[in-house]
Backbone bond lengths (Angstrom), bond angles and torsions (degrees), N, CA, C in turn:
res aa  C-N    CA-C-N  psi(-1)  N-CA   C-N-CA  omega(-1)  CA-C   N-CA-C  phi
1 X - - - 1.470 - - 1.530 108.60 -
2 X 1.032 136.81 118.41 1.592 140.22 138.02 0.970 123.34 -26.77
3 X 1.724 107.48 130.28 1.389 126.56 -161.87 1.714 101.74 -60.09
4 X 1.236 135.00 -22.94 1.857 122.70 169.78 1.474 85.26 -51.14
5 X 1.673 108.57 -78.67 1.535 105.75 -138.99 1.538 102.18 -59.62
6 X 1.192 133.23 -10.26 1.921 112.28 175.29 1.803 104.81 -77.93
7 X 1.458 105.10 -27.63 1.608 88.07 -174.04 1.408 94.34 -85.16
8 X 1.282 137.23 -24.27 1.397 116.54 176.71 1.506 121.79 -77.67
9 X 0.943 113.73 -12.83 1.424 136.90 155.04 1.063 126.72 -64.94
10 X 1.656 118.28 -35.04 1.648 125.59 156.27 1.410 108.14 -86.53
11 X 1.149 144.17 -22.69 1.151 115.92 177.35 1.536 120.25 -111.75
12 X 1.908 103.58 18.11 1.580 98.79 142.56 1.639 117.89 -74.30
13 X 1.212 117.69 -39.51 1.548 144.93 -164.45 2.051 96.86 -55.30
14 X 1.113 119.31 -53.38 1.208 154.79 157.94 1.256 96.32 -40.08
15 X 1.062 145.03 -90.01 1.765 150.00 164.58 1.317 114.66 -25.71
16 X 1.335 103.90 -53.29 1.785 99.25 172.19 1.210 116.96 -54.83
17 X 1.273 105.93 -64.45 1.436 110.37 178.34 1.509 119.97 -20.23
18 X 1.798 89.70 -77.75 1.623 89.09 174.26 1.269 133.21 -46.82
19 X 1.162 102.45 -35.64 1.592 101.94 -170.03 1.673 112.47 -70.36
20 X 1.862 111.28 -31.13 1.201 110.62 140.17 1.756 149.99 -11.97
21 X 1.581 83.59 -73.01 1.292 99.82 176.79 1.372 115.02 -71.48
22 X 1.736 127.61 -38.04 1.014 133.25 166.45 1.390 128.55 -59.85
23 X 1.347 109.75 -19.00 1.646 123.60 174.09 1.936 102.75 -75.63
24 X 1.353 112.40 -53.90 1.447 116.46 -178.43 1.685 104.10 -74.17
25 X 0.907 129.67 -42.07 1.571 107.84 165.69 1.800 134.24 -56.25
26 X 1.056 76.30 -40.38 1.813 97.18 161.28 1.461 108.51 -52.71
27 X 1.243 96.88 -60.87 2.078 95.89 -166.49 1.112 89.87 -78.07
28 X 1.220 162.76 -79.73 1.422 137.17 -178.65 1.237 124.96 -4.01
29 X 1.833 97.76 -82.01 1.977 89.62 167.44 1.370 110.78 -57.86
30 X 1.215 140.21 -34.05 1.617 112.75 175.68 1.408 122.78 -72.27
31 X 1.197 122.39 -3.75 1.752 114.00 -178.81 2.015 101.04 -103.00
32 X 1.576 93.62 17.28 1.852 89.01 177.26 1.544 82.17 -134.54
33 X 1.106 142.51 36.25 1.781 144.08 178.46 2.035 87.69 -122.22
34 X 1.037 93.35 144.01 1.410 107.79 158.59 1.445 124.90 -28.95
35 X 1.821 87.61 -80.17 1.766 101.04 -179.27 1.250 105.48 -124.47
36 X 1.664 117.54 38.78 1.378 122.54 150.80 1.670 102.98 62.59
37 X 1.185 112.81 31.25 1.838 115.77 -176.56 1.975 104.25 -67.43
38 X 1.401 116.81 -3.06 1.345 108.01 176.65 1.922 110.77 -65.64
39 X 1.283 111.22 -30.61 1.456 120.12 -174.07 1.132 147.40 -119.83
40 X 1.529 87.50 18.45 1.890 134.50 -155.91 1.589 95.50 -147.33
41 X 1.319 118.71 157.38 1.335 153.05 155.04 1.571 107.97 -41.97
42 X 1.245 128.96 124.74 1.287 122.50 169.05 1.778 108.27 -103.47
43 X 0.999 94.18 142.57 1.410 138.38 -162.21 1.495 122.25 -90.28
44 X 1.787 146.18 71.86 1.231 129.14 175.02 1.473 99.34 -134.59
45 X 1.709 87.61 133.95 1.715 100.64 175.31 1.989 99.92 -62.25
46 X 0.983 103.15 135.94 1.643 102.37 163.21 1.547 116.79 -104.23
47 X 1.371 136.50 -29.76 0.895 132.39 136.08 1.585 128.38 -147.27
48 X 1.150 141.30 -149.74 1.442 126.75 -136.23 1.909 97.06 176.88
49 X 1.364 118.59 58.29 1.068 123.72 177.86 1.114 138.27 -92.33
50 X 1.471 131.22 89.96 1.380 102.50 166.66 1.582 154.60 -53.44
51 X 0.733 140.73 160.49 1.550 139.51 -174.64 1.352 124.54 -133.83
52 X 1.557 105.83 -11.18 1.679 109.19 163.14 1.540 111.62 170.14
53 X 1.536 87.53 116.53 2.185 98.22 179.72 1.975 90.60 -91.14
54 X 1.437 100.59 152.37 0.809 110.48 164.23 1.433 92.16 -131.96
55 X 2.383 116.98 -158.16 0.887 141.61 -158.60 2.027 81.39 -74.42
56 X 1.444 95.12 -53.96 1.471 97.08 -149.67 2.016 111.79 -102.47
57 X 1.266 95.71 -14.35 1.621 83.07 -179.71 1.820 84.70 -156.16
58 X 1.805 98.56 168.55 1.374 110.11 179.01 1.750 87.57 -134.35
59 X 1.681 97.12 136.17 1.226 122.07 173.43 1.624 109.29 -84.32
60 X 1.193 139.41 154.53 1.100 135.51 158.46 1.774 113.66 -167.53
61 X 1.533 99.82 177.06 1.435 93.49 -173.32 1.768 91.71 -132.77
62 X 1.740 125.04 169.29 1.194 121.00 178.61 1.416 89.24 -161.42
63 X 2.117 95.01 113.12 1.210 119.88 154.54 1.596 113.35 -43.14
64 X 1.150 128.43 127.25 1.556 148.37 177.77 1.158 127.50 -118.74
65 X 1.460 133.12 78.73 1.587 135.19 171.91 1.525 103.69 -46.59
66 X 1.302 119.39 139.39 1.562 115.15 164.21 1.376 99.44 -135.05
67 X 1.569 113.15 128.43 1.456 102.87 -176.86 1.394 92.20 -107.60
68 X 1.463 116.00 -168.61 1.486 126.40 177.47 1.711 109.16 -145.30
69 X 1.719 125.62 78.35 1.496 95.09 -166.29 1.670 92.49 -94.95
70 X 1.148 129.39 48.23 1.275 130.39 154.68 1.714 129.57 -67.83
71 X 1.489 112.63 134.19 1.713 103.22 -175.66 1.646 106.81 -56.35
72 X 1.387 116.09 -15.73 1.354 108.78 -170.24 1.770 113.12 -125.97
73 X 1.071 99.87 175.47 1.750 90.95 -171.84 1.812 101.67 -114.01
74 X 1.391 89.16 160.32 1.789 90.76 -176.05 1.606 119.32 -141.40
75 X 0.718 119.10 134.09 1.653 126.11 162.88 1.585 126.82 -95.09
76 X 0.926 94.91 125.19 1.663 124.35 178.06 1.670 122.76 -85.27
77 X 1.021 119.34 103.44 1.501 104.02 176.42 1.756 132.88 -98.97
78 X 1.234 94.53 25.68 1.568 133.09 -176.68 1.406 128.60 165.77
79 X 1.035 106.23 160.95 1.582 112.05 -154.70 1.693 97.45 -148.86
80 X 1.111 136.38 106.08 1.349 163.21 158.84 1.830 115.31 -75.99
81 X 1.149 93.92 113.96 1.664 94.84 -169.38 1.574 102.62 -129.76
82 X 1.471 96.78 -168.09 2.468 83.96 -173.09 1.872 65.39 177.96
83 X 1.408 101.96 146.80 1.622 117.87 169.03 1.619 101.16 -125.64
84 X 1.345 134.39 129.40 1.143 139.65 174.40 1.661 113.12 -121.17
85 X 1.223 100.62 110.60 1.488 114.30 166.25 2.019 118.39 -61.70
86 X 1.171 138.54 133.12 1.123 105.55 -177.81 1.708 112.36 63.61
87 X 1.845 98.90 -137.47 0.929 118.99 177.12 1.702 106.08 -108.72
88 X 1.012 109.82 -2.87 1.490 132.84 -158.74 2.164 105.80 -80.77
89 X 1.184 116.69 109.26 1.668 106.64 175.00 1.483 85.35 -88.82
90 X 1.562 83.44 141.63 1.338 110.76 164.33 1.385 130.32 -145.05
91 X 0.805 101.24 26.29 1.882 120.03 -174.77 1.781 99.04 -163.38
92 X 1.555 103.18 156.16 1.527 103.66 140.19 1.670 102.14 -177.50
93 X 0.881 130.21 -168.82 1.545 126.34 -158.31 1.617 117.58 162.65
94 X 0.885 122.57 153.45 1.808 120.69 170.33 1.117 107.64 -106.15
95 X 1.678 127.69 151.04 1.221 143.71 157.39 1.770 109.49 -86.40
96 X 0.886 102.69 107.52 2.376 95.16 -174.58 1.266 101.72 -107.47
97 X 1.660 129.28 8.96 1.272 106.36 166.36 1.562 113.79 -100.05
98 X 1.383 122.65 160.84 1.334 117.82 178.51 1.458 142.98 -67.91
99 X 1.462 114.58 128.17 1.333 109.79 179.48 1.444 130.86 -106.74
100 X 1.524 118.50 91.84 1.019 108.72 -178.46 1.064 124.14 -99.98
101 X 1.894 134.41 153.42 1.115 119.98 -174.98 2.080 107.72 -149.00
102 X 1.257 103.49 145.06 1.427 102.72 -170.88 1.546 98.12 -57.85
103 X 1.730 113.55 -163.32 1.402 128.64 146.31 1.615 126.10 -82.39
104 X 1.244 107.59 107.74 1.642 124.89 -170.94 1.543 100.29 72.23
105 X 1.527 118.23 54.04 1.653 115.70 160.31 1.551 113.93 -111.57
106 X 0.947 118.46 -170.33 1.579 113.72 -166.90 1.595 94.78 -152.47
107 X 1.893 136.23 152.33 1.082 141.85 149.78 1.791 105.42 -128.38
108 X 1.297 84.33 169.24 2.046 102.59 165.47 1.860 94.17 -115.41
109 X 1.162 102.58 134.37 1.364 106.96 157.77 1.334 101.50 -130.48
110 X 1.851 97.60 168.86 1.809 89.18 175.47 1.352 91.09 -132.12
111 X 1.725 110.91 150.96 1.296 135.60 -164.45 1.185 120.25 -133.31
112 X 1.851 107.18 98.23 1.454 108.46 -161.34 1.559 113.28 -70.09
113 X 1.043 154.66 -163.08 1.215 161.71 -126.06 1.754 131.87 141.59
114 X 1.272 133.98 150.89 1.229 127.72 -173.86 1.667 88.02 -159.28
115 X 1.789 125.69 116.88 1.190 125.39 147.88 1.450 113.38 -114.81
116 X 1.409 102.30 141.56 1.569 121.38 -170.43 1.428 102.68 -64.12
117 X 1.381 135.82 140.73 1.497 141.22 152.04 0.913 136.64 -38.63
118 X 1.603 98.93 -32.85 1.912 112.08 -168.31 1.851 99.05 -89.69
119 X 1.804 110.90 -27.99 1.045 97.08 -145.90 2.071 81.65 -81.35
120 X 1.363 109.57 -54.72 1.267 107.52 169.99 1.489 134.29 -21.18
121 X 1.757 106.81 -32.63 1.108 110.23 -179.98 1.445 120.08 -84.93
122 X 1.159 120.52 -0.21 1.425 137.68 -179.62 1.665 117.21 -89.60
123 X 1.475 109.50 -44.64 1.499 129.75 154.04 1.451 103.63 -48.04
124 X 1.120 135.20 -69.72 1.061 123.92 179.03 1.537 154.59 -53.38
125 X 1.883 84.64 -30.38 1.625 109.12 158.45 1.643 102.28 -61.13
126 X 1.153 121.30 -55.78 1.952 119.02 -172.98 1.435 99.88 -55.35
127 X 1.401 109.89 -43.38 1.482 97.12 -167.84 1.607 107.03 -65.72
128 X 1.349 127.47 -51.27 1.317 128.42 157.53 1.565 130.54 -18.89
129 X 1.428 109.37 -46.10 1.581 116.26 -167.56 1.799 91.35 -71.60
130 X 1.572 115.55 -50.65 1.523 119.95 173.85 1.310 113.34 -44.78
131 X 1.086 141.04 -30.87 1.603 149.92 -179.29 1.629 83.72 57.59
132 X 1.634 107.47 93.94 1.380 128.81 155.46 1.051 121.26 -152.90
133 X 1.791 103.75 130.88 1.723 87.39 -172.16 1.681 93.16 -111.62
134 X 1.558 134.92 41.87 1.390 123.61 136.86 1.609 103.62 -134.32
135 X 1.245 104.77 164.55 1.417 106.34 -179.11 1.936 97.85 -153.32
136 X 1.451 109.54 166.64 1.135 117.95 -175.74 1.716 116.18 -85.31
137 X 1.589 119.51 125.61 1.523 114.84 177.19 1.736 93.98 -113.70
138 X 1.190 93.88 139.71 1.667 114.68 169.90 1.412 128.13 -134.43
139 X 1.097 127.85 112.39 1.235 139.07 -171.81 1.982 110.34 -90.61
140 X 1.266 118.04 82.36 1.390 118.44 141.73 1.411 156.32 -47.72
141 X 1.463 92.85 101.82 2.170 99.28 -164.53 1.374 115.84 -104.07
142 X 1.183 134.31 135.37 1.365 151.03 147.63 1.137 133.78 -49.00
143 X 1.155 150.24 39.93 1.894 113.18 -163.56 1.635 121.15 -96.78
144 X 1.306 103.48 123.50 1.261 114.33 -179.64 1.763 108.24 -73.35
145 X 1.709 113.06 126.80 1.116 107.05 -176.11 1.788 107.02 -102.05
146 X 1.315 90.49 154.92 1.689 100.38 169.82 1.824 121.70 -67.42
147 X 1.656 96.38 -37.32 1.274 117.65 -179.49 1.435 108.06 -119.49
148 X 1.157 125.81 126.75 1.412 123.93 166.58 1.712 104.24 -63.52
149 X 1.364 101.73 123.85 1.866 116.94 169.38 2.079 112.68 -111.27
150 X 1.325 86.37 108.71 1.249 100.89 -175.96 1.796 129.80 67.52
151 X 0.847 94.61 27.39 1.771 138.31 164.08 1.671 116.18 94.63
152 X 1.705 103.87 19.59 1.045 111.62 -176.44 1.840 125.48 -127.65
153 X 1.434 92.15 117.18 2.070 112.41 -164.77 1.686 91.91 -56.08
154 X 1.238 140.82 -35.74 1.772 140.96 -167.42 1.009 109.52 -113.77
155 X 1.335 117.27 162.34 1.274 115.54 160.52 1.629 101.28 -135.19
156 X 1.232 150.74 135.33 1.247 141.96 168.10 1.937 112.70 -115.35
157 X 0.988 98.91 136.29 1.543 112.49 -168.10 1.450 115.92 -117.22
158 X 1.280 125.55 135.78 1.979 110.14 176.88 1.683 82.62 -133.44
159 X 1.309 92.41 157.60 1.638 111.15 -159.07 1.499 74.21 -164.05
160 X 2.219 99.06 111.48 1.917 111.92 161.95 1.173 100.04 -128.39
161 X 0.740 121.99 175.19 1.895 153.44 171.14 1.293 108.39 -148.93
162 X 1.202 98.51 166.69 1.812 109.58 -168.04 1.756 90.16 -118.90
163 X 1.251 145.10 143.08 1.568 118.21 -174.64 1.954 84.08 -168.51
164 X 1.317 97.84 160.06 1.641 109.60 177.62 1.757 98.74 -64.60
165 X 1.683 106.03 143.52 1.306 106.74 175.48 1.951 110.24 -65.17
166 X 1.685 99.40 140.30 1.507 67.54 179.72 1.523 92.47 -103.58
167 X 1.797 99.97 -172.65 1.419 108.54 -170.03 1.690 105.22 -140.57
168 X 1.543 121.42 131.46 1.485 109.71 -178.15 1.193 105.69 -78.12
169 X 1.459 127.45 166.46 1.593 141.25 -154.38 1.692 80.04 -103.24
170 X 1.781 109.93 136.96 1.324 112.34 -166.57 1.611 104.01 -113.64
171 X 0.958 141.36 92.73 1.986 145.31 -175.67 1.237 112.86 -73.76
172 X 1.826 107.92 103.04 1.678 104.21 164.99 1.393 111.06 -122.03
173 X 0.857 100.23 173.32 2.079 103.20 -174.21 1.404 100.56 -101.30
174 X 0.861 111.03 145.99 1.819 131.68 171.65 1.267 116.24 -96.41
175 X 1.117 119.68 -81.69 1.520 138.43 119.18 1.195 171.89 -154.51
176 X 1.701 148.77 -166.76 1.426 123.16 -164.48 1.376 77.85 -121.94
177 X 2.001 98.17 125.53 1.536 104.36 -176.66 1.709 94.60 -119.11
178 X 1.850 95.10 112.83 1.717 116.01 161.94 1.923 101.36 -50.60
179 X 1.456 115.10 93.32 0.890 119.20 148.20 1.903 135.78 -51.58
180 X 1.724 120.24 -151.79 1.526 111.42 158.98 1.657 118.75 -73.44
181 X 1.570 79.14 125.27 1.658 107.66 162.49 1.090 144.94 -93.15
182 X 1.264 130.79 95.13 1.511 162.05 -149.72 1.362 118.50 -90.27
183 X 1.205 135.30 140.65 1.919 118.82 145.35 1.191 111.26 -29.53
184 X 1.770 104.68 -63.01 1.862 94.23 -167.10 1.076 136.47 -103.14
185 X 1.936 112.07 5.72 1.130 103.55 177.34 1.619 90.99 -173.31
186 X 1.897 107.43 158.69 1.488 99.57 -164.43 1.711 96.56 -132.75
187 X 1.336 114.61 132.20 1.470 100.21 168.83 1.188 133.40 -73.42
188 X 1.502 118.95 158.69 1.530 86.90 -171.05 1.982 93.68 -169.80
189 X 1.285 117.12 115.96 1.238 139.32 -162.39 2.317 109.62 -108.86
190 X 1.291 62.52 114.72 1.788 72.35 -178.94 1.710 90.90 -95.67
191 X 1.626 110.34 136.05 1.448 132.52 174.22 1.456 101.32 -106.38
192 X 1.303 119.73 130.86 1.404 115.36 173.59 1.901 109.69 -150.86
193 X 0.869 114.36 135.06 1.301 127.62 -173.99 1.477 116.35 -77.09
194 X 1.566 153.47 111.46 1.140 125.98 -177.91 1.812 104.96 -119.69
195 X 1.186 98.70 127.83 1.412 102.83 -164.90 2.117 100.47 -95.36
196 X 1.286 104.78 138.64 1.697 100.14 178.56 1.857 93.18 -140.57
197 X 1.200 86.83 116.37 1.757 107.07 168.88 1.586 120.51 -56.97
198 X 1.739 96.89 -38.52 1.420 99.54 -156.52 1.468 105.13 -70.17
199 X 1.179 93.88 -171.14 1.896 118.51 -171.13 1.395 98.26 -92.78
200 X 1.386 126.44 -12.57 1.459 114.16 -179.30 1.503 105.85 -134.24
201 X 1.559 112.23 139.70 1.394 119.25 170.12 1.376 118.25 -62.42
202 X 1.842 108.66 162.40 1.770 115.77 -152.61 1.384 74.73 -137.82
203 X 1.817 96.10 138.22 1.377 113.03 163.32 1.744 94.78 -109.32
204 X 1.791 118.45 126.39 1.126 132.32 170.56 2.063 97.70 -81.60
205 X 1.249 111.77 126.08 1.499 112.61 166.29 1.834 112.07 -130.81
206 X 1.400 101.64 169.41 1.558 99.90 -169.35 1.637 123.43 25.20
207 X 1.389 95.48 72.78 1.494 118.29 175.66 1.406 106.72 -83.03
208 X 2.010 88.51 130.76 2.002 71.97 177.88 1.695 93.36 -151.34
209 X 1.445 121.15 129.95 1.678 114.57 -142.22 2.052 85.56 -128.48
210 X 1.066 120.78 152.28 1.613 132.72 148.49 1.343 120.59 -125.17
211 X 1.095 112.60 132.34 1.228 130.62 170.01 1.286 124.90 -92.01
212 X 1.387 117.06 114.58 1.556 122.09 -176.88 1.355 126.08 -114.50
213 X 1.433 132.45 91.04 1.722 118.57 -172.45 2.160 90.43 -99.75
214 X 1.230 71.37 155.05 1.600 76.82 -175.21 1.155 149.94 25.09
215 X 1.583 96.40 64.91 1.828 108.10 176.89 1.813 97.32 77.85
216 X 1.733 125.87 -1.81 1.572 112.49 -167.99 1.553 89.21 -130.10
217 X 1.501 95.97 142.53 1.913 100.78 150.57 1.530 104.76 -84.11
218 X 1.764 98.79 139.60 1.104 96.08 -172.87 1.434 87.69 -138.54
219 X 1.399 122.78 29.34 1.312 126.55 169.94 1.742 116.64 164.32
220 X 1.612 98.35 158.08 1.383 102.33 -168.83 1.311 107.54 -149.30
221 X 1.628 117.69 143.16 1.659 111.73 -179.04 1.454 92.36 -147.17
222 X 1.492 87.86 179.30 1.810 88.55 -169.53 1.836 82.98 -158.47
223 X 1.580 128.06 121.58 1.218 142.90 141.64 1.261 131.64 -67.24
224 X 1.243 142.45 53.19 1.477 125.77 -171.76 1.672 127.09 -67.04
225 X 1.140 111.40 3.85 1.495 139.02 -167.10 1.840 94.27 -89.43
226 X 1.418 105.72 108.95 1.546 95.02 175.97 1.545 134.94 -64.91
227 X 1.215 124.85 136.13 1.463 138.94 -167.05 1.496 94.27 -95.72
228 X 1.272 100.01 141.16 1.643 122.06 174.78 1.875 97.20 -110.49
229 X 1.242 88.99 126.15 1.892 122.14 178.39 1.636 86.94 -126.87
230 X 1.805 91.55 104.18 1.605 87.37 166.25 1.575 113.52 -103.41
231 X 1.314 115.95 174.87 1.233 123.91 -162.68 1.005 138.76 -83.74
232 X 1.401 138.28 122.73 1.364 144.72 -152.35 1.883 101.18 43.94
233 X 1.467 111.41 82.02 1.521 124.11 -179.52 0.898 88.15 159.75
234 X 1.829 96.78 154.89 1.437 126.46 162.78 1.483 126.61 -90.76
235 X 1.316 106.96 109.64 1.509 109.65 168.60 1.154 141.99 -92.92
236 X 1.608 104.07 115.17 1.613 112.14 -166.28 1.532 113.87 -43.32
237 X 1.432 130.67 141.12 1.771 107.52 172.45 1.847 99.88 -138.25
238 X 1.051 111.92 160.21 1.638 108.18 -176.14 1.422 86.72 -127.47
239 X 1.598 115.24 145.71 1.404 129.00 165.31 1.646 105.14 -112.79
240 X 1.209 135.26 96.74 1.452 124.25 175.29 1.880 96.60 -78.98
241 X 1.757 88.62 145.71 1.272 88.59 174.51 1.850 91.42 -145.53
242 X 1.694 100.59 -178.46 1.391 86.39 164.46 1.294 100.05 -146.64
243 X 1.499 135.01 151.03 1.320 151.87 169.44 1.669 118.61 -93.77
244 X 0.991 109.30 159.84 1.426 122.46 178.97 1.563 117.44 -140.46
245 X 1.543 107.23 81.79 1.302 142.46 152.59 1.766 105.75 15.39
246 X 1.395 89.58 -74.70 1.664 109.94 -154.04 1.468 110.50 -76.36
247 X 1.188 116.53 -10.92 2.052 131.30 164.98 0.936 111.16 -82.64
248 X 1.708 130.50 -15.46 1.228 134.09 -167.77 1.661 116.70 -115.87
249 X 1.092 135.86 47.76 1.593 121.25 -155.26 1.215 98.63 -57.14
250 X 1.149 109.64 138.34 1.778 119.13 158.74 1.556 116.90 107.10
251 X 1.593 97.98 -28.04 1.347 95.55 -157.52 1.907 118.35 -72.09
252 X 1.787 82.43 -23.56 1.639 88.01 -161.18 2.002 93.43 -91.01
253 X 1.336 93.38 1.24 1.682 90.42 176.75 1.320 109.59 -92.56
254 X 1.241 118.43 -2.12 1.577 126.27 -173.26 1.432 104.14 -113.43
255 X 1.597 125.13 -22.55 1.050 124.96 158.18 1.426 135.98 -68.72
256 X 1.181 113.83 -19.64 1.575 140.07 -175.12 1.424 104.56 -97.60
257 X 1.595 120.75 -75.89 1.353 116.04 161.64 1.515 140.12 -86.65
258 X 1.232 125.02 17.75 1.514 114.22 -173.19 1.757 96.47 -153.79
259 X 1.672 106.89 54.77 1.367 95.37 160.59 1.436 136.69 -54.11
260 X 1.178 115.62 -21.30 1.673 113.36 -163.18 1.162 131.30 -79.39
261 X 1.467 81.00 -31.01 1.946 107.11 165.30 1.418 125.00 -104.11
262 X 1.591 111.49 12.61 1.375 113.85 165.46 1.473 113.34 -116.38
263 X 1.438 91.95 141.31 1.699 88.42 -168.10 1.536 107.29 -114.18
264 X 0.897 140.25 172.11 1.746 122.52 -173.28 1.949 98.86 -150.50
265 X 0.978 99.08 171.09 1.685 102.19 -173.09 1.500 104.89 -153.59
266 X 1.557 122.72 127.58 0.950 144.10 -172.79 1.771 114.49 -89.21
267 X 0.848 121.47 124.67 2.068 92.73 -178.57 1.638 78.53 -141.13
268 X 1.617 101.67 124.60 1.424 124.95 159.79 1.299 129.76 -121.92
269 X 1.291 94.71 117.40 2.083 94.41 171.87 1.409 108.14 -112.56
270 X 1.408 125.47 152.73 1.188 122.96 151.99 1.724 103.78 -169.00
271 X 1.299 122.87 -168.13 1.686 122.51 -145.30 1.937 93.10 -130.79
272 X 1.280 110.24 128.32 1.424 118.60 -158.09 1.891 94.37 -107.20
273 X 1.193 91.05 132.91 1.649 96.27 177.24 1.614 107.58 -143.63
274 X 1.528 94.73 115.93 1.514 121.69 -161.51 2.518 84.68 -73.72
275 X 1.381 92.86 120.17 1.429 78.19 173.30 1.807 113.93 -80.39
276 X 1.038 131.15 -0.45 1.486 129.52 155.73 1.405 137.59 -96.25
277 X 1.541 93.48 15.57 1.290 122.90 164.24 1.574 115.02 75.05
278 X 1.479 118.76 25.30 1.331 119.82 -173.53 1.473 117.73 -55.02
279 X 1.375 133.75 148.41 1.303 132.35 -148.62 1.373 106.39 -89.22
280 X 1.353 109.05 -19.30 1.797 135.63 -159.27 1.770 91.45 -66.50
281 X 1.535 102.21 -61.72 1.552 98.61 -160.72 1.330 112.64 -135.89
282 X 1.030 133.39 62.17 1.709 149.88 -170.65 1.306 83.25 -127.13
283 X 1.485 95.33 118.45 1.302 139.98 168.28 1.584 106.04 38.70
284 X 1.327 100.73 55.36 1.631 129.26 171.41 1.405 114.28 -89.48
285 X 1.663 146.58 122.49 1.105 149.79 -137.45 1.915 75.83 -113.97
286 X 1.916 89.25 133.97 1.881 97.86 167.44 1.650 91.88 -120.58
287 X 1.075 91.09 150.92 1.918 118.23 -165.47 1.407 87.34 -152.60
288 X 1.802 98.26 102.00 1.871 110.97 163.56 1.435 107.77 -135.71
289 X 1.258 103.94 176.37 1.764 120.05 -173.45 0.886 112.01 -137.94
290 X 1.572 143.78 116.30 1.520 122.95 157.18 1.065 89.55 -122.80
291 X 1.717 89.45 149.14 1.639 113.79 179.16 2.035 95.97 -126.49
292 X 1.207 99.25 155.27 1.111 125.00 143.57 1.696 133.80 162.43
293 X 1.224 144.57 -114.88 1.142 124.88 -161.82 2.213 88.63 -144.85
294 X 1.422 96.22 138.01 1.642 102.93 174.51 1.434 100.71 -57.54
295 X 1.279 132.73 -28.31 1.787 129.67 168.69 1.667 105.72 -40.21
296 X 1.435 87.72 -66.76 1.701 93.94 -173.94 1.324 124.54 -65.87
297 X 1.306 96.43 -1.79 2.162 100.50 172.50 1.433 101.49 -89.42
298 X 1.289 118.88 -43.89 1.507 129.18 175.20 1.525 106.30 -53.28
299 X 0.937 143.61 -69.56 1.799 142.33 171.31 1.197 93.10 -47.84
300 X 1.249 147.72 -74.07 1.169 135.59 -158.04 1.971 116.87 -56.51
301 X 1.207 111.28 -23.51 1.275 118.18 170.94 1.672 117.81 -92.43
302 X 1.321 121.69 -11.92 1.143 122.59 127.88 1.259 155.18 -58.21
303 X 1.274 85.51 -22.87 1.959 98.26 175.79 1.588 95.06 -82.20
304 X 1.187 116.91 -21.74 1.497 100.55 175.32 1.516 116.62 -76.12
């Protein structure tokens, strides 16, 4: 052999080695690390946004740092994730677009999401019976590799925090008070209560509410002026709106006389801004509904 090929020959030999030795120092510190992030992908939520609660599910998306302190770089051609409340899953979903990443590079991806209401609301009852107001969230990742890196096709990652439980802001009506009644137009003020569990106050912004009595809109308002939801309490809120009688036949005669059998529906959206900037719900879109019947606004303003 020629004197190139022995030194290139020693200083592959030389490379192994290290990379050897650098592989067993690594797994050392990773089998005394938590989730072993020395030989794996590291893992931090960056943020945690929603984008729209409804009756039955909340949409959201979650900023995702992915680092890589690996000597080598890897690609992923899916990404398998699961969010656990507690001990409790309550989400899970795939990522199918690709993640590739150099040696010691870093990305943000974002990772849409959908958790159900009902199922959330069940997590929360357990967490309740415990009387705790933080509990642990952990986000579980997958990545399926194209190439096995360091003799291994997956990589799986858990990323927890310990964080205050949060709680969605809950909207009931008190009531819708038939103000002055006109030929051409009638005032008319929706009362609604908004109850917030959490440990931190909610600024409500770009409020925008309809009012529906019987199968009709018979009115519409829009607040852009931010509302203070203070914390752990219910805050009284008034929506003035005004109607117009004479576009509507029937409606305001069914509102006046035939509560029991008219039922009316409220639909409110507007954009929640945590004033301490919590990651959960800053500038998170709320999408609610209440339904029920002008009977049941009437008892309810009696019980007061």
């Amino acid at each position: 052999m020629k004197k190139g090929g022995w030194i290139a020959l020693g200083l592959l030999l030389i490379g192994c080695i290290g990379a050897y030795i650098w592989y067993q120092r690594a797994k050392d510190r990773a089998d005394k690390e938590p989730y072993g992030t020395t030989l794996t992908p590291r893992l931090e939520v960056g943020s945690f946004n929603i984008t729209d609660i409804s009756d039955e599910r909340i949409k959201m998306t979650m900023k995702l740092l992915i680092d890589n302190p690996l000597p080598v770089g890897f690609k992923a051609k899916r990404m398998d994730y699961a969010f656990y409340i507690d001990t409790a899953l309550v989400m899970q979903d795939t990522y199918r677009k690709t993640v590739e990443l150099e040696a010691g590079d870093s990305t943000f991806i974002q990772l849409p999401a959908e958790l159900f209401v009902k199922k959330l609301g069940r997590v929360l009852k357990e967490l309740d019976k415990k009387d705790v107001d933080s509990t642990n969230y952990r986000l579980r990742t997958t990545f399926e590799l194209d190439v096995p890196v360091l003799g291994q096709r997956t990589f799986t990652v858990n990323t927890e925090k310990k964080l205050p439980t949060v709680y969605l802001p809950k909207i009931t009506v008190e009531h819708i008070d038939l103000g002055k009644f006109g030929l051409k137009e009638m005032d008319l003020a929706a009362k609604v209560n908004v109850s917030n569990r959490n440990v931190f106050p909610l600024n409500f912004t770009d409020t925008h509410y309809t009012v529906s009595i019987d199968g009709k809109v018979i009115s519409e308002g829009d607040q852009p002026e931010p509302i203070l939801i203070k914390k752990q309490a219910v805050t009284p809120v008034v929506f003035p709106v005004t109607m117009k009688p004479n576009k509507l036949p029937g409606v305001a005669w069914k509102a006046l006389f035939e509560k029991k059998s008219t039922p009316y529906v409220i639909d409110f959206r507007c954009k929640l801004v945590d004033k301490d900037g919590n990651n959960a719900f800053q500038h998170s879109q709320l999408v609610t509904q209440v339904k029920g019947t002008l009977e049941d606004l009437k008892d309810l303003k009696k019980d007061k």
